[in-house]
N, C-alpha and C positions, 0 to 999 in steps of 0.2 A: 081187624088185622090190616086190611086194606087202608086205612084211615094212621095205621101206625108206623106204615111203611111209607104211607106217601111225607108223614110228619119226619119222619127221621129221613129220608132222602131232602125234603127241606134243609132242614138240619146239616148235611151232610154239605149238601151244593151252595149254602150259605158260607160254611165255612173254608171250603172250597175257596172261593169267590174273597174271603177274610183272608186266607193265606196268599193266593194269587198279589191279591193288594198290597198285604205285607211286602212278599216275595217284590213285586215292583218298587215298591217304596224303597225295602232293603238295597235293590240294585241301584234305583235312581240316588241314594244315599251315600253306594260304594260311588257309582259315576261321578257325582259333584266331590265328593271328599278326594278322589284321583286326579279329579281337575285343577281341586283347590292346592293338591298336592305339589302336581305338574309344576301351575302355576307361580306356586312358594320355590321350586326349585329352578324355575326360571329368572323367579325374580332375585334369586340368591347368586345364581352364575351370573344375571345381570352385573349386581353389586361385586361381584370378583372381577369383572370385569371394566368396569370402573374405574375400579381401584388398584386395576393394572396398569390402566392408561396415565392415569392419575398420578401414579410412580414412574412411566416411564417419562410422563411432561416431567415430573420432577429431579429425575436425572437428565434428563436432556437439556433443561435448564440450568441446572449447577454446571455441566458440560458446556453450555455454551459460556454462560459468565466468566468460568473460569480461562477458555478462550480467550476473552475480551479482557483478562489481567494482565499485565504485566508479571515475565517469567523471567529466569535466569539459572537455569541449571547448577549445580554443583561446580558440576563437570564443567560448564562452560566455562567459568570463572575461571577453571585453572587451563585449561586452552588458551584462555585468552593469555596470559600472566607465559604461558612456553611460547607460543608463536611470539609475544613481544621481545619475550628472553630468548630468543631465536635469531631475532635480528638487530639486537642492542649498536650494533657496530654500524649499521648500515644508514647510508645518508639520503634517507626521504622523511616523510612524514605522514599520518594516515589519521584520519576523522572521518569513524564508521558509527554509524546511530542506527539500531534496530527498533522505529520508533516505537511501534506499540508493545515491543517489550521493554525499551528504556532502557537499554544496556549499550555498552560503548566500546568502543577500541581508538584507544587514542596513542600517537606515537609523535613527538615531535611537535604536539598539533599547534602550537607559537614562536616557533620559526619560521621566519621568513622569505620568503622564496620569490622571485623575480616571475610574476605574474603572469605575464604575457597575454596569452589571449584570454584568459578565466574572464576577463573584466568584460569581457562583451555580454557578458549574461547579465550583468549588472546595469548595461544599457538596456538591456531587452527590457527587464522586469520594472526599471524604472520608467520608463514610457508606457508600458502596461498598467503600472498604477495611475499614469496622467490620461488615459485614457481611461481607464474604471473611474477615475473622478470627473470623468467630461470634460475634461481639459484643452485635450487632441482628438484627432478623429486619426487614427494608423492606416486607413483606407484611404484616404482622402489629402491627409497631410503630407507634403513632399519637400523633398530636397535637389536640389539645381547641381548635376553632378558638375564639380570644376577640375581645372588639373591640381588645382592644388591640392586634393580627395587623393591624387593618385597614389596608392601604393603598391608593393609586392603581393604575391600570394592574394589575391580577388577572386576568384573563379566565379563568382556571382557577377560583381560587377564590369570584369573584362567582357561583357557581352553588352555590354553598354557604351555608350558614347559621349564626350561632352556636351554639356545644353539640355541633357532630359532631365527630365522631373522624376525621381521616383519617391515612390511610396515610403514612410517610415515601415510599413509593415512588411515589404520586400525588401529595402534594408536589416531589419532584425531577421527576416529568414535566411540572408546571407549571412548574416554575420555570426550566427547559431550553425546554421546547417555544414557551411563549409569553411566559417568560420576569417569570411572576407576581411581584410584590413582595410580596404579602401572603405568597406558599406561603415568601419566600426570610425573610420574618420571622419564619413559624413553623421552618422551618430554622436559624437562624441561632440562636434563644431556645434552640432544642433543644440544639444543637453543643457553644455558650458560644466567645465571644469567645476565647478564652485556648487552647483545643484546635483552632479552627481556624488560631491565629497560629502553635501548635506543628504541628502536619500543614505548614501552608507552608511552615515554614523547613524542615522535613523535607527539601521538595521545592528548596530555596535558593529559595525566595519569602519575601519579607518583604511582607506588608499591610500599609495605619496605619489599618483596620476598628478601633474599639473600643466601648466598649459606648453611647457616641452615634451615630457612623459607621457605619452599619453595613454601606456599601461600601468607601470610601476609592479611594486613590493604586495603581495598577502601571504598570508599563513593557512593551516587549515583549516584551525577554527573560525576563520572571514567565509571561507571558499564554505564551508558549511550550514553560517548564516546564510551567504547567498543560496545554497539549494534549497535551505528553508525558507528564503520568500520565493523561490521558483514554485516548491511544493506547494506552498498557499495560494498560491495561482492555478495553477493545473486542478486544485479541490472545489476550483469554482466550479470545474465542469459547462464552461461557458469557449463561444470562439477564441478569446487570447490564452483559453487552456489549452484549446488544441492548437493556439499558435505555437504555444513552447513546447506542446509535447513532439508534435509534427517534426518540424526545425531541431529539436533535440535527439530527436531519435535518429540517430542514424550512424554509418558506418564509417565517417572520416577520419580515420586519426582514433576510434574509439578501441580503448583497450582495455575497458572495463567489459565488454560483450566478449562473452566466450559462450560454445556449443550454444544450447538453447534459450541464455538469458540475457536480458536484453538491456538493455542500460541507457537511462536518458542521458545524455552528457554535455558537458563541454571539454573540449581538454586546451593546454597553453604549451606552446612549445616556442623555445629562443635557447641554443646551446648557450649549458648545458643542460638545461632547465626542462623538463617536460613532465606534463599535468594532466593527470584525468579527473574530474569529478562526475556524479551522477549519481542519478534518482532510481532505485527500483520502486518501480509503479503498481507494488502488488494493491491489490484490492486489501486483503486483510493483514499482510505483512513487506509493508516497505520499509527500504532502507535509506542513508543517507552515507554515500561513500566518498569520499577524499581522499584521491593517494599525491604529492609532489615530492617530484625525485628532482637532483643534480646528477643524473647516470648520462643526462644527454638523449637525442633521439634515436639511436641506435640500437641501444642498452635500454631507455625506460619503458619502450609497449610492454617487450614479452615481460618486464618485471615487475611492472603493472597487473599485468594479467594472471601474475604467477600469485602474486599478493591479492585479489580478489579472490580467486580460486580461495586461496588457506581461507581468507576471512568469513567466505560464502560456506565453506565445510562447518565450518562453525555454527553459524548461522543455522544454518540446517539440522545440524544435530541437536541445537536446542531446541527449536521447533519439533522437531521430534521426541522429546524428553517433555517439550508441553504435551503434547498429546498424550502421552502416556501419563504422565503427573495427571492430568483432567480427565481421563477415562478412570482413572483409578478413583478419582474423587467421587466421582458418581456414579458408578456401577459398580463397587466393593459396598456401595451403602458408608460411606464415609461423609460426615457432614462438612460442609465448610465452615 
């Protein structure tokens, strides 16, 4: 008996000992297969998550592309087409270019209008290119101020005296900033009549400056070319960038700058005659604006300013209509 009990508690504690191991095996079995579980479901939210990112690079990208298109609302078109049939009667002219949307407002813009001082920008930028080609040095290169330089309206150069020497590059900051006739005589003596009429047609500008004139006749579409060789200067992002933007920027006579926007310019004034043009300098939406009026200087700021206003409402609202047109492109799931 004693021999059959010891045999079957054997028995018993063996099996014991078989289940125990089961029992462990079973657990470490559930353990790994929970892990492998875990693991599959992690690596599953991984992949969801992927392929969130994945979607939203890829809306963010048809978003910025579409950006970087050229737009033109609907709507703009027919703004533009009322504001112009708004002012059919009225005697100026206007060459507006929204460039990287490529859309235009054009009034007038080959008519002719008695230039006045626009042409000083055409000295600046021409010297700027004789200098980009190592020509001149604007630093260093001077002119021998004489009386025969003398004119009206100087504010630069009336701080100066006959006999000095100045710089071409303080010449062009007069001649921009405050928009001196004496600094644009001694410019102008320097250049020569016949090298600035060849530099403009370069640019498809024709002047009738000659060696009495020493402003003459342009249109808007000249005054337009000229801000786009201005613009191609200031892209160098180099010193005679900031020479023109510096000298450009500012508050003389500028009646394109209203509340917070700022306006590179030049403007031209000789009754009746008065001219604003200028550069909006945005990083990703600049413009190119031309207004010349015959209203006279009395009459043409505030209608200058009244005319950038409308055109800038414009402007705006189509930029605002991109955004929405490019937001819808790529987060409605709409493909390009």
């Amino acid at each position: 008996m004693r021999k059959e009990h010891k045999k079957k508690k054997r028995i018993f504690i063996s099996l014991f000992i078989v289940i125990v191991i089961i029992g462990f095996a079973l657990g470490g079995t559930k353990i790994y297969l929970d892990k492998k579980a875990e693991e599959q479901r992690q690596y599953e939210l991984y992949l969801e998550e992927q392929k969130r990112i994945a979607e939203e690079k890829r809306k963010a990208e048809i978003y910025e592309n579409c950006q970087k298109t050229p737009y033109e609302d609907t709507t703009t078109t027919t703004k533009i087409n009322d504001f112009l049939t708004k002012y059919t009667n009225e005697n100026f002219a206007i060459y507006f270019e929204d460039i990287n949307n490529e859309y235009t407002i054009l009034k007038n813009e080959t008519t002719s209008f008695y230039g006045a001082s626009l042409i000083k920008l055409l000295d600046a930028t021409y010297l700027i290119r004789k200098a980009l080609a190592g020509e001149i040095d604007l630093e260093t290169e001077t002119i021998t101020y004489a009386p025969r330089h003398k004119r009206a309206y100087s504010l630069g150069m009336d701080n100066h005296t006959y006999g000095e020497n100045i710089s071409l590059e303080i010449l062009i900051g007069y001649a921009l900033s405050v928009s001196d006739n004496t600094a644009h005589e001694m410019l102008y003596e320097y250049i020569g009549v016949e090298n600035l009429r060849n530099y403009a047609n370069s640019l498809g500008i024709t002047i009738t400056a000659n060696s009495a004139e020493h402003f003459g006749y342009l249109n808007a579409e000249y005054t337009h070319k000229m801000l786009e060789e201005a613009y191609d200067i200031i892209q160098m992002n180099n010193a005679y960038s900031e020479l023109l933007t510096t000298n450009m920027n500012n508050t003389y006579f500028n009646s394109l700058n209203y509340d917070d926007v700022v306006i590179l310019h030049k403007y031209g004034s000789y009754t009746p005659y008065f001219h604003d043009i200028g550069i909006y300098n945005d990083e990703e939406y600049p413009y190119f604006i031309s207004i010349m009026t015959t209203i006279g200087e009395q009459g043409s700021p505030n209608k200058i300013t009244e005319l950038h206003q409308e055109i800038r409402t414009i402007y705006e609202e189509n930029l605002e209509a991109k955004e929405n047109y490019c937001y819808n492109l790529a987060y409605n799931k709409t493909e390009e």
